[in-house]
Every structure is written in structure tokens, then in C-alpha cells.
N, C-alpha and C positions, 0 to 999 in steps of 0.2 A: 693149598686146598685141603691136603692132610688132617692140618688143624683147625680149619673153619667146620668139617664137615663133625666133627665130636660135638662142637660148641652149638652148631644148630641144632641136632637132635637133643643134647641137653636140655637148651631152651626150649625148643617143641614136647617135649615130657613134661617140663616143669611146669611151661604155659596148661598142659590138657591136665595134669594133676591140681592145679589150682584150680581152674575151671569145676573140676569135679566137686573139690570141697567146697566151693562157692554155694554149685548148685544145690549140696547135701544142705546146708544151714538154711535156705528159701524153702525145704521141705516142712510141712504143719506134723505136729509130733500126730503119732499114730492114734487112730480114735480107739484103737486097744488097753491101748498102757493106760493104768490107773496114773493118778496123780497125785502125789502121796501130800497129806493134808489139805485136799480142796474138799470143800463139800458139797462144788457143784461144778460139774463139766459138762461144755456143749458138745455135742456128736455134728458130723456131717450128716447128711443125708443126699440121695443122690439126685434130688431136686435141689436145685442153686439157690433156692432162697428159704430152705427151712433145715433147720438143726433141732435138733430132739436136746432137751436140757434132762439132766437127770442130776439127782439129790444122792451122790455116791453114798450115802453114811444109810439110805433104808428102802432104795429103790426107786421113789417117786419120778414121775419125767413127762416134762410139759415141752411141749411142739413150739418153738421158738420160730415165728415166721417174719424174713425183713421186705423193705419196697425201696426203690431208691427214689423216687414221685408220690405215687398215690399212696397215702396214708393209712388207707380203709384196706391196705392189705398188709399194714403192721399190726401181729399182734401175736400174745401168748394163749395157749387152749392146752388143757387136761389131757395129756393119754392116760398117766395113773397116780390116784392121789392117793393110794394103801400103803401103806407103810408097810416093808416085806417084813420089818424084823420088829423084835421092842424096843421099846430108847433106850435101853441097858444094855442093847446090843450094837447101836449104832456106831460105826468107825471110818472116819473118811476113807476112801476110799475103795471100801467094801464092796461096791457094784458098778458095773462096767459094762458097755454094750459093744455089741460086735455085729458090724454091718454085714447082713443077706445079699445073697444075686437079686431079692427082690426089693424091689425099690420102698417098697412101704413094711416090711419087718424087719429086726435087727433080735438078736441075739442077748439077753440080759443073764451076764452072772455075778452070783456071788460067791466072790473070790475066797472067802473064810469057810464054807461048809462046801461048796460044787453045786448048791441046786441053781436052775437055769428056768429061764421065761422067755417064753416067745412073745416078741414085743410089737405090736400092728397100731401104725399110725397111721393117721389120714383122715376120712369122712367119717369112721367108723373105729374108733382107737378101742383097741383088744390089748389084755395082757392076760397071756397064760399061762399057766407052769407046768414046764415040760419032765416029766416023771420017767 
């Protein structure tokens, strides 16, 4: 009994330590982290069926909406088509959103100077710069 009772705990640790790293690798990488050379990444949003696409290299970002039936609720719509920077400026990964408590603004920076935008999707898509 001595020696079974080492050998279960061993196994019972190694079983809940694999289980762990299992579960870390089903986790989606953080909608924080840049992506170094994409020049375009989708954000969650905290509605299930719309992700915000943004153009990391100058800002832009269009409301990504899917359906799994009806059709007439797939489709892509403008929050912002300004270009934040010049094209001499642009570099993947340069801009990055960061999801609000609130369900329709996220947080836009760019990551080379530190200025920031308040980013409002939905019926009434806003983008502002927060100074």
C-alpha cells in the first residue's frame, strides 16, 4: 500500500498538469497582443456574432458580422475608414484594440507614439481621439 499510494498521487498530478496545458492551448490568443506582420486582425466583441476587423498598419476597422442560416445578417460595415497615420508611416502591426466593460467601445492604440482612440461600434460607429 506504501508504494501504490506515491504512484497514485504521481498520476493524479500528472493527469491535472496535462489537463491544464491541454486547456491553455484551446485558449484564442489575447485580442491585445499585436501580431507581428498581419495587417489585419479580428477583435472579439462581446456580442457572439460580430468582431471588429482592424487594418493594424493605419488604424482603419470594419464591424465583421457572421449568421449561421439567414444570410441578410452576414455582412461587413465601416466604423472607420481614416487612415490614422501616412503610408510612410504605416507598419503591421502598429495598432491594437482593447476591449471596454462596455460592450460597444474598445480602446485603440498605437503602439509606436502612445496616442489612443476611443473606438464606438454598433448603430452609430464613433472614433475618437482621446488626448
Amino acid at each position: 500500500m506504501k508504494k501504490i499510494l506515491p504512484l497514485f498521487f504521481a498520476f493524479m498530478l500528472s493527469t491535472a498538469l496535462f489537463a491544464q496545458e491541454a486547456k491553455q492551448l484551446n485558449i484564442p490568443q489575447s485580442a491585445s497582443e499585436p501580431v507581428g506582420g498581419a495587417f489585419y486582425k479580428l477583435f472579439p466583441t462581446s456580442n457572439m456574432w460580430t468582431f471588429l476587423k482592424l487594418d493594424t498598419r493605419n488604424g482603419r476597422i470594419w464591424r465583421e458580422q457572421f449568421a449561421l442560416k439567414d444570410s441578410q445578417y452576414r455582412f461587413e460595415d465601416i466604423v472607420s475608414i481614416e487612415k490614422l497615420v501616412d503610408i510612410t508611416d504605416e507598419k503591421p502591426g502598429r495598432f491594437t484594440l482593447y476591449a471596454t466593460d462596455n460592450i460597444y467601445n474598445f480602446i485603440m492604440l498605437d503602439q509606436i507614439d502612445g496616442r489612443c482612440w476611443q473606438v464606438q461600434w454598433g448603430e452609430n460607429p464613433v472614433i475618437i481621439r482621446i488626448y
